[in-house]
TORKOL-4160 file (C-alpha; in steps of 0.2 Angstrom, whole numbers, padded with zeros to 4 digits, m for minus):
291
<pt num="1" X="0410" Y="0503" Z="0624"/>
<pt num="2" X="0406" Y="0484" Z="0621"/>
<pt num="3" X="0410" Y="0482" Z="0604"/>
<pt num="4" X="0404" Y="0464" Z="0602"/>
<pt num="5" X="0386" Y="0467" Z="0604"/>
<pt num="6" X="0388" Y="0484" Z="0592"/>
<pt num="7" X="0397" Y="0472" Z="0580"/>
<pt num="8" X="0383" Y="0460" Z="0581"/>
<pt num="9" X="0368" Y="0473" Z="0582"/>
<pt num="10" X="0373" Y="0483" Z="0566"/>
<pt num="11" X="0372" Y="0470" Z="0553"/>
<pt num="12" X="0357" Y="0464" Z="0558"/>
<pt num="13" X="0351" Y="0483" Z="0559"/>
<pt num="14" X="0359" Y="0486" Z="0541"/>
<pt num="15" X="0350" Y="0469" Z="0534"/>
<pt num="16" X="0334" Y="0476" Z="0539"/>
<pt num="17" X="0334" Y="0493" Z="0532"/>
<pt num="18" X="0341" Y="0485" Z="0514"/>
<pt num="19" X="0326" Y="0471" Z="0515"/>
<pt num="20" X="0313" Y="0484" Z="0519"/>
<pt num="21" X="0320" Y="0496" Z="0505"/>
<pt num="22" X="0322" Y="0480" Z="0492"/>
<pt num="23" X="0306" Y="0484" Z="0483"/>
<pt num="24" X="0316" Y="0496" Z="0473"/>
<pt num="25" X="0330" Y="0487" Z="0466"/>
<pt num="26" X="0321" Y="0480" Z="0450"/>
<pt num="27" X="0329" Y="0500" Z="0441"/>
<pt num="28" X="0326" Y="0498" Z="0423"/>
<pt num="29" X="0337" Y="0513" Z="0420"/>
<pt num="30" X="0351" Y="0506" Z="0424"/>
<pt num="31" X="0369" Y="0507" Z="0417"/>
<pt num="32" X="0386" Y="0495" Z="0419"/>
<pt num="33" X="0401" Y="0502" Z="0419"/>
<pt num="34" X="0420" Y="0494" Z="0417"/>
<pt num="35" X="0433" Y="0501" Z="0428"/>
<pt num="36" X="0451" Y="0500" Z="0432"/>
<pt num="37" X="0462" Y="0504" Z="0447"/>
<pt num="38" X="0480" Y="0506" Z="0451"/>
<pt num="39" X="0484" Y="0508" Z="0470"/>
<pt num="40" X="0503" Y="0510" Z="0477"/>
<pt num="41" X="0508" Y="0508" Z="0496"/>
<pt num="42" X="0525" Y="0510" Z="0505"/>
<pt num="43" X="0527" Y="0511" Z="0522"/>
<pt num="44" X="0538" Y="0500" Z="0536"/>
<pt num="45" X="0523" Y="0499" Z="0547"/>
<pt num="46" X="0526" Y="0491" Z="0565"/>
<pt num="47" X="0540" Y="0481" Z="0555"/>
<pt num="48" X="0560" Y="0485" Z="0551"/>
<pt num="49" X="0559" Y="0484" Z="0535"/>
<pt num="50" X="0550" Y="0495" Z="0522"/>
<pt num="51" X="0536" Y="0485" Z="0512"/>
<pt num="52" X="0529" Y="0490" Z="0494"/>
<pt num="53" X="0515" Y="0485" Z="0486"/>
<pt num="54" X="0505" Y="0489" Z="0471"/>
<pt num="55" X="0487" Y="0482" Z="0468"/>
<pt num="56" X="0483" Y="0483" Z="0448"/>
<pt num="57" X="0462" Y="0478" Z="0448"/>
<pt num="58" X="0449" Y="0477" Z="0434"/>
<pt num="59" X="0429" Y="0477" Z="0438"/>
<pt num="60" X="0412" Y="0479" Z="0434"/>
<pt num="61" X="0399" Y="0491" Z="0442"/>
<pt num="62" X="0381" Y="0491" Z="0437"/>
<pt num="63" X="0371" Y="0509" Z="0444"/>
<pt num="64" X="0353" Y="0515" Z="0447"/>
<pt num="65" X="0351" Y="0530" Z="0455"/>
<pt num="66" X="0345" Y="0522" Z="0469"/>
<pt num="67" X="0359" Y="0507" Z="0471"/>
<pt num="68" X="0375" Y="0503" Z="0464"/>
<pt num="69" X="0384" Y="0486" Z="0464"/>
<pt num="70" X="0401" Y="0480" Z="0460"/>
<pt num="71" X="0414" Y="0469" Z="0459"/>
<pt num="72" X="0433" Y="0469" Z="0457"/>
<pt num="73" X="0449" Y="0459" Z="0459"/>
<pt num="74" X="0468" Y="0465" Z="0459"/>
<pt num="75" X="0484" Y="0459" Z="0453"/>
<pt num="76" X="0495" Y="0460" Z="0469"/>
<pt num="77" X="0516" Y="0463" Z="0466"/>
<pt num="78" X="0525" Y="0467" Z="0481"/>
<pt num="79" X="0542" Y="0463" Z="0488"/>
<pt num="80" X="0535" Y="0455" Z="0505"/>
<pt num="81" X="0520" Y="0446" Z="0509"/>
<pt num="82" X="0521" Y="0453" Z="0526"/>
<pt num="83" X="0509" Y="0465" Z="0523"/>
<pt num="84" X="0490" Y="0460" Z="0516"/>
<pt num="85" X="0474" Y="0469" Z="0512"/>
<pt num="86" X="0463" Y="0460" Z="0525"/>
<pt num="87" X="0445" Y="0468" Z="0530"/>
<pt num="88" X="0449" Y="0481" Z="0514"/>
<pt num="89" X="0464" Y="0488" Z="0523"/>
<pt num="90" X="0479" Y="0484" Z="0521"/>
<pt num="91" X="0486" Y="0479" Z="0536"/>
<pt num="92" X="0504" Y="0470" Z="0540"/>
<pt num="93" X="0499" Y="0453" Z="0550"/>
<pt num="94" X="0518" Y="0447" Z="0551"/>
<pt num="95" X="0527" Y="0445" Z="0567"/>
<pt num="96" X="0534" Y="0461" Z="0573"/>
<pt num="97" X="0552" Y="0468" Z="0571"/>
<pt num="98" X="0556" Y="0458" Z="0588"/>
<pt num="99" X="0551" Y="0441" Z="0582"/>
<pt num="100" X="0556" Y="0439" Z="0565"/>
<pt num="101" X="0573" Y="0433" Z="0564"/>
<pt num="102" X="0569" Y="0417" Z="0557"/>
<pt num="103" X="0562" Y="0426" Z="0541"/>
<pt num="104" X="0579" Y="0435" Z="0536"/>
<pt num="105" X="0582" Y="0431" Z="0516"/>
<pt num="106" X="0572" Y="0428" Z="0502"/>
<pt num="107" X="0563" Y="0413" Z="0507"/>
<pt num="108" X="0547" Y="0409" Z="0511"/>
<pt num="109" X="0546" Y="0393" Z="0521"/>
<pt num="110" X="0532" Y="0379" Z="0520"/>
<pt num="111" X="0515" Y="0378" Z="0527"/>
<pt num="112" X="0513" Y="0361" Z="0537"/>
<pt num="113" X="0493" Y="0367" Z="0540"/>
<pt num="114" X="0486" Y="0367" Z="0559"/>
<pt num="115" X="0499" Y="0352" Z="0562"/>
<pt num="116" X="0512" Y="0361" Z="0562"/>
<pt num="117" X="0517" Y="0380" Z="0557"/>
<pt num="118" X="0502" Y="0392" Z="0553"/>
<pt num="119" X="0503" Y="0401" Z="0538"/>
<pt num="120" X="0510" Y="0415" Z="0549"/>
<pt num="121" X="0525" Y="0405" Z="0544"/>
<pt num="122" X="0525" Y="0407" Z="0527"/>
<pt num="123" X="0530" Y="0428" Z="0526"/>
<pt num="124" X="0545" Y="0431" Z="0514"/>
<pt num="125" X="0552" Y="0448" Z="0523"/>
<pt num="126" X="0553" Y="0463" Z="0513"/>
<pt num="127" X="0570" Y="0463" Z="0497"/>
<pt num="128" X="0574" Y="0469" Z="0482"/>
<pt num="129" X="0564" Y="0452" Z="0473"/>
<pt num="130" X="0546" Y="0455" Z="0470"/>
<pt num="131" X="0531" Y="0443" Z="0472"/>
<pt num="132" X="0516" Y="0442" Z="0462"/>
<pt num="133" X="0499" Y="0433" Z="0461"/>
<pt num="134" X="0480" Y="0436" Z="0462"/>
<pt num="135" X="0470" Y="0445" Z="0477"/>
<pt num="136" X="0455" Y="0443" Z="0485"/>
<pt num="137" X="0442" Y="0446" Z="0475"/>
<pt num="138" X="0430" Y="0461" Z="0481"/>
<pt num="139" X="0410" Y="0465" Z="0479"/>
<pt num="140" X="0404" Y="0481" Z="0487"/>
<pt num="141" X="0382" Y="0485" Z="0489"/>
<pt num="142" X="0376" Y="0502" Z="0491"/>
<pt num="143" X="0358" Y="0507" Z="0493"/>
<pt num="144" X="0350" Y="0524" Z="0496"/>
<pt num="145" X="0340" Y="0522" Z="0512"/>
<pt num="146" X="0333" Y="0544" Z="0510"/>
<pt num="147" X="0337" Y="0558" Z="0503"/>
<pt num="148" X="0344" Y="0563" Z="0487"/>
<pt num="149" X="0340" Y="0573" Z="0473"/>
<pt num="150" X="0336" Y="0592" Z="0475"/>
<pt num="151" X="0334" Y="0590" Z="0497"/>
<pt num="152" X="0354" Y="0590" Z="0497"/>
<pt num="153" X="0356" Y="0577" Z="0508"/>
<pt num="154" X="0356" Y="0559" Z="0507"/>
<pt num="155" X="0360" Y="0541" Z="0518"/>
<pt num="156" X="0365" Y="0527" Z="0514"/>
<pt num="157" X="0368" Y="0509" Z="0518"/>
<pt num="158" X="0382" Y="0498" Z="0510"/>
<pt num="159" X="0389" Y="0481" Z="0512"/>
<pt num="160" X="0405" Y="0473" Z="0507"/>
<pt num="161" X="0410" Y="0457" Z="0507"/>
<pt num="162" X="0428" Y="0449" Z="0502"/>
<pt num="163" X="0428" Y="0433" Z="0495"/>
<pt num="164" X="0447" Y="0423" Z="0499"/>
<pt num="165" X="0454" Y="0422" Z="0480"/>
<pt num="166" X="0469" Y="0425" Z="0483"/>
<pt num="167" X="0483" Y="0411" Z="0487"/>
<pt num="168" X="0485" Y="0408" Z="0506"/>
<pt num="169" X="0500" Y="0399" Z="0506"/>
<pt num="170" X="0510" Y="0412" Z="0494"/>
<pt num="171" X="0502" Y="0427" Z="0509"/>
<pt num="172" X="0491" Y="0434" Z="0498"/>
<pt num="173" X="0478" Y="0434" Z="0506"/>
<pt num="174" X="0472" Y="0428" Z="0522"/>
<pt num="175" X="0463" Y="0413" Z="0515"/>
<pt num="176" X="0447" Y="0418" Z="0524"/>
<pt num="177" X="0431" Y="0426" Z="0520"/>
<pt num="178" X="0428" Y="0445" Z="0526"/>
<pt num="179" X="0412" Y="0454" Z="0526"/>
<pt num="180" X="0404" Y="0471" Z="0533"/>
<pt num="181" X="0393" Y="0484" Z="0532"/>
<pt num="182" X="0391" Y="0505" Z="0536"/>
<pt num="183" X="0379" Y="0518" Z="0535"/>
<pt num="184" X="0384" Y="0536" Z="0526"/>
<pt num="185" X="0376" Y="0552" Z="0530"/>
<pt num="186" X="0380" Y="0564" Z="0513"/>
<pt num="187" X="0373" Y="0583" Z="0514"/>
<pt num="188" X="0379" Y="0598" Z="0501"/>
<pt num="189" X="0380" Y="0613" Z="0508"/>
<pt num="190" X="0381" Y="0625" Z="0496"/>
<pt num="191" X="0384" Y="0626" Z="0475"/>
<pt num="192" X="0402" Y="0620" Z="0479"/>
<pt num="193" X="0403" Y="0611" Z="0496"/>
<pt num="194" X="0398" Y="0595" Z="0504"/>
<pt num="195" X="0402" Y="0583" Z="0517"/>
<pt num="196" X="0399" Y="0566" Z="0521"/>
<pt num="197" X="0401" Y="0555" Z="0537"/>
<pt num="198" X="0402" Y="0536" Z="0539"/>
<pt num="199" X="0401" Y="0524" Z="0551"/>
<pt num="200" X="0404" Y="0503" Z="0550"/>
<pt num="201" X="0411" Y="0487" Z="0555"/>
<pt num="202" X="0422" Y="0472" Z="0550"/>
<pt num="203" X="0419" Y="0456" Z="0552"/>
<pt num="204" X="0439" Y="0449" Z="0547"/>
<pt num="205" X="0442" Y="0430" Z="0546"/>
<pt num="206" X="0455" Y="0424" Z="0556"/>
<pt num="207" X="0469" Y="0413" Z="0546"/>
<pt num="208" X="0478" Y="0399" Z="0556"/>
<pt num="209" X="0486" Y="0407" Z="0572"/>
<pt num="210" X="0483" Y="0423" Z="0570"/>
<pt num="211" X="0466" Y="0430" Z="0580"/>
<pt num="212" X="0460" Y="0446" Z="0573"/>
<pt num="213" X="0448" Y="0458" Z="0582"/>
<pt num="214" X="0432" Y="0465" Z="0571"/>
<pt num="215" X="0436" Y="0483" Z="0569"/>
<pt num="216" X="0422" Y="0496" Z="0568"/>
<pt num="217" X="0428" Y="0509" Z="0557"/>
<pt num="218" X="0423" Y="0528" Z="0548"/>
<pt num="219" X="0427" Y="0541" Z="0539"/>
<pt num="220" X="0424" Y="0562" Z="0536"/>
<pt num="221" X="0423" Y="0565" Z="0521"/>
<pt num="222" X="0424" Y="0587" Z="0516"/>
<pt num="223" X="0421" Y="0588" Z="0494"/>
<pt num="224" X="0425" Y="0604" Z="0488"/>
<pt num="225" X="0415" Y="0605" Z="0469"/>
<pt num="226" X="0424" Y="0616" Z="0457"/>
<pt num="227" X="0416" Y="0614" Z="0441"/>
<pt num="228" X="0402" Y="0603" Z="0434"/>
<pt num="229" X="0418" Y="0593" Z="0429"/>
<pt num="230" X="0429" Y="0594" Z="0444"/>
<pt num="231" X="0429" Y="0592" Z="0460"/>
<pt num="232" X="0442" Y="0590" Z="0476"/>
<pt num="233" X="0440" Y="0579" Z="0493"/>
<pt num="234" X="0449" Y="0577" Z="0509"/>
<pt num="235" X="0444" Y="0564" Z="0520"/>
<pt num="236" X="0449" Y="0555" Z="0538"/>
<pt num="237" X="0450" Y="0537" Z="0540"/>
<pt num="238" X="0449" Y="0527" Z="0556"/>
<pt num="239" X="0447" Y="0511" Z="0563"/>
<pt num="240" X="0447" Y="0503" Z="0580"/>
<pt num="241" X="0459" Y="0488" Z="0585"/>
<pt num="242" X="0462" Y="0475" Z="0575"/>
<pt num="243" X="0475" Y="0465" Z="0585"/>
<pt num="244" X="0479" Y="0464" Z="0602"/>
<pt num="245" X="0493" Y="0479" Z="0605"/>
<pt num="246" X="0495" Y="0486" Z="0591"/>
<pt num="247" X="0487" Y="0504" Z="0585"/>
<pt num="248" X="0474" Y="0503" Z="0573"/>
<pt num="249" X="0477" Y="0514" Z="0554"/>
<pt num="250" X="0472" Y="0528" Z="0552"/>
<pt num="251" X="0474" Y="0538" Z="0536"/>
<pt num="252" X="0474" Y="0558" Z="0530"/>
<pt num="253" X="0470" Y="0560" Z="0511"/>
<pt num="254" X="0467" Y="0571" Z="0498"/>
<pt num="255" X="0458" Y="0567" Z="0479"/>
<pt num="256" X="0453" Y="0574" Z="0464"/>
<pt num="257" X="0437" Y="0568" Z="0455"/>
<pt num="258" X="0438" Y="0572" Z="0435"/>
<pt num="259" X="0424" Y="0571" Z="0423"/>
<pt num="260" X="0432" Y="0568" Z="0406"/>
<pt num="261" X="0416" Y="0565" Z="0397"/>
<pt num="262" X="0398" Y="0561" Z="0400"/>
<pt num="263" X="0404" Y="0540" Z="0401"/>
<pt num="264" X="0423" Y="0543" Z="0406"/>
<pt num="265" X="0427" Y="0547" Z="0424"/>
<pt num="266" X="0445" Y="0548" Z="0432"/>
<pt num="267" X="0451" Y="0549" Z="0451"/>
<pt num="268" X="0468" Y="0549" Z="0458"/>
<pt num="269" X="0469" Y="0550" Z="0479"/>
<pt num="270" X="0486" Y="0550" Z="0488"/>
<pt num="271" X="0488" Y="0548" Z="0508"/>
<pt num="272" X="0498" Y="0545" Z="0522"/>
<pt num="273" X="0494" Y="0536" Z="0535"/>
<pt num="274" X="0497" Y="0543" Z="0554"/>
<pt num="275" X="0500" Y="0526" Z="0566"/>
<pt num="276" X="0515" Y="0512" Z="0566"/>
<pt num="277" X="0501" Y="0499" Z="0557"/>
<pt num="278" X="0498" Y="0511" Z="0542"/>
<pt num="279" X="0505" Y="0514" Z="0525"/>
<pt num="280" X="0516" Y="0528" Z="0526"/>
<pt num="281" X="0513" Y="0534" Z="0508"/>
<pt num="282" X="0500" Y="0528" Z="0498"/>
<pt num="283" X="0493" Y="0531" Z="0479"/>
<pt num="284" X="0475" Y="0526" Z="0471"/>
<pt num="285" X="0472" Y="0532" Z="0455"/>
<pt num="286" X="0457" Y="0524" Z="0446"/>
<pt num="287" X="0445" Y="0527" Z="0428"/>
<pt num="288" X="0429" Y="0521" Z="0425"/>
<pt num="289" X="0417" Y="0518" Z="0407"/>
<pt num="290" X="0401" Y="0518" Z="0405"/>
<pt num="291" X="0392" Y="0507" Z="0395"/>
C-alpha cells in the first residue's frame, strides 16, 4: 500500500466534501459549551524505565446538530519528558533503552539548536521529580456529510489540527505543527446498540533529528445504550508506523457516557495499550456544561 499518495489524496478528498457541505454552517441554533478533562498515562513503552503522565485540560465547544467545533489545551506534569502527545497520541520519541545512557539523572541538558544537539537531547529520563508546563494547544472540526436523525446512521468528516504551544526545549511538545483528517461511519442498530468505524491520517511535524512517518490511523467503536442517560462503549484503536522500527500503538478501551442533566455530561474511559510504544494503563475522564 503506498501510503504517501493515500496521505496526500485524503485531505484533499476530506477538503472537498467539507467545502461542498459549508453552506450549512451558518446554524443559528447553536450552543457553547465549557469542558474539562483529566487524562492519566503509565507505561514504560519501548523504554526501561516507567513514564507517567497526567494531562489536566480546559476548552470550549460550540455544537449545531449538524457540526461541532472545539478547542482545548492541557496542563502536562510528568516525571520524564521522554514521552509526548505528538499527532494526538501520546507517543515516546526518546532514544531507546539501548541508546540512553547519557540521560541517567535528573537533568535535562541544553539545546544547542540544528548547530549542535537536536532537541532529542534535551529528555530528562524518567524519576521520582516531576515536570510541569503547558501543552500543545488542540482544535478538533466535525461536520455531518449524511445521515442522522431518524435513518440511524450517519458519516462524518472531521479535522484536527495541533498548534505547537507547548515548550520545545523543556519536551513538551514537539515544537511543530500537526494536522489531520478522518471520515466516521456511525449506524444504531437497535434501541440499545450502535457502532461506529473510522478511518484517517496524520500529518506529524518532525522536530530537529528526529524524522517521523504520517501514520494513517482508525478506530471500532461498539456503544452499548442503557438508558436515555447512560450508555457504555468499547472501542479498538490503531495506527500505522510512526518511526522507522518500532510498532505503532494500539489501544483496547472501555467508557461510560453519563447524562447528569439536560446541560451536564460526564465520561470516564480507561485502556491499555497492546504494543511496546503504547501506554500500558491509561485513564480519561472528562465533564462538559452547556451554556
Amino acid at each position: 500500500m503506498n501510503l504517501g499518495k493515500i496521505n496526500t489524496l485524503f485531505p484533499v478528498a476530506l477538503m472537498l466534501l467539507l467545502s461542498l457541505g459549508s453552506t450549512g454552517l451558518p446554524a443559528p441554533n447553536g450552543k457553547w459549551s465549557v469542558f474539562g478533562y483529566l487524562s492519566y498515562y503509565n507505561g514504560k513503552y519501548y523504554l526501561t524505565e516507567t513514564t507517567r503522565s497526567l494531562y489536566v485540560a480546559g476548552g470550549l465547544r460550540y455544537r449545531t446538530p449538524d457540526w461541532n467545533l472545539s478547542v482545548s489545551i492541557p496542563w502536562v506534569i510528568q516525571n520524564s519528558n521522554l514521552v509526548q502527545q505528538t499527532g494526538n497520541v501520546l507517543y515516546p520519541i526518546g532514544p531507546d533503552d539501548e541508546t540512553r545512557s547519557h540521560m541517567d539523572g535528573d537533568g535535562m541538558g541544553m539545546s544547542m539548536g540544528h548547530g549542535g544537539w537536536g532537541r532529542h537531547m534535551n529528555y530528562q529520563a524518567p524519576t521520582a521529580h516531576y515536570i510541569s508546563g503547558m501543552g500543545d494547544t488542540y482544535g478538533y472540526f466535525s461536520y455531518r456529510l449524511y445521515g442522522g436523525g431518524p435513518s440511524g446512521y450517519a458519516v462524518y468528516a472531521n479535522l484536527q489540527l495541533k498548534a505547537p504551544t507547548a515548550s520545545a526545549a523543556r519536551g513538551f511538545g514537539t515544537g511543530e505543527w500537526d494536522y489531520g483528517g478522518s471520515f466516521s461511519f456511525q449506524n444504531i442498530f437497535s434501541p440499545h446498540w450502535g457502532a461506529a468505524v473510522e478511518l484517517g491520517f496524520l500529518d506529524i511535524g518532525d522536530p530537529d533529528s528526529l524524522i517521523f512517518q504520517n501514520p494513517i490511523f482508525g478506530s471500532l467503536t461498539i456503544n452499548y445504550l442503557a438508558t436515555n442517560q447512560l450508555s457504555f462503549t468499547a472501542y479498538y484503536l490503531w495506527y500505522t508506523q510512526i518511526q522507522e522500527n518500532v510498532e505503532p500503538p494500539r489501544y483496547v478501551n472501555l467508557g461510560m457516557y453519563y447524562r447528569l442533566s439536560d446541560d451536564l455530561t460526564a465520561l470516564v474511559v480507561v485502556g491499555r495499550g497492546i504494543t511496546r510504544s503504547s501506554a500500558a494503563f491509561n485513564l480519561y475522564t472528562s465533564i462538559e456544561v452547556t451554556l
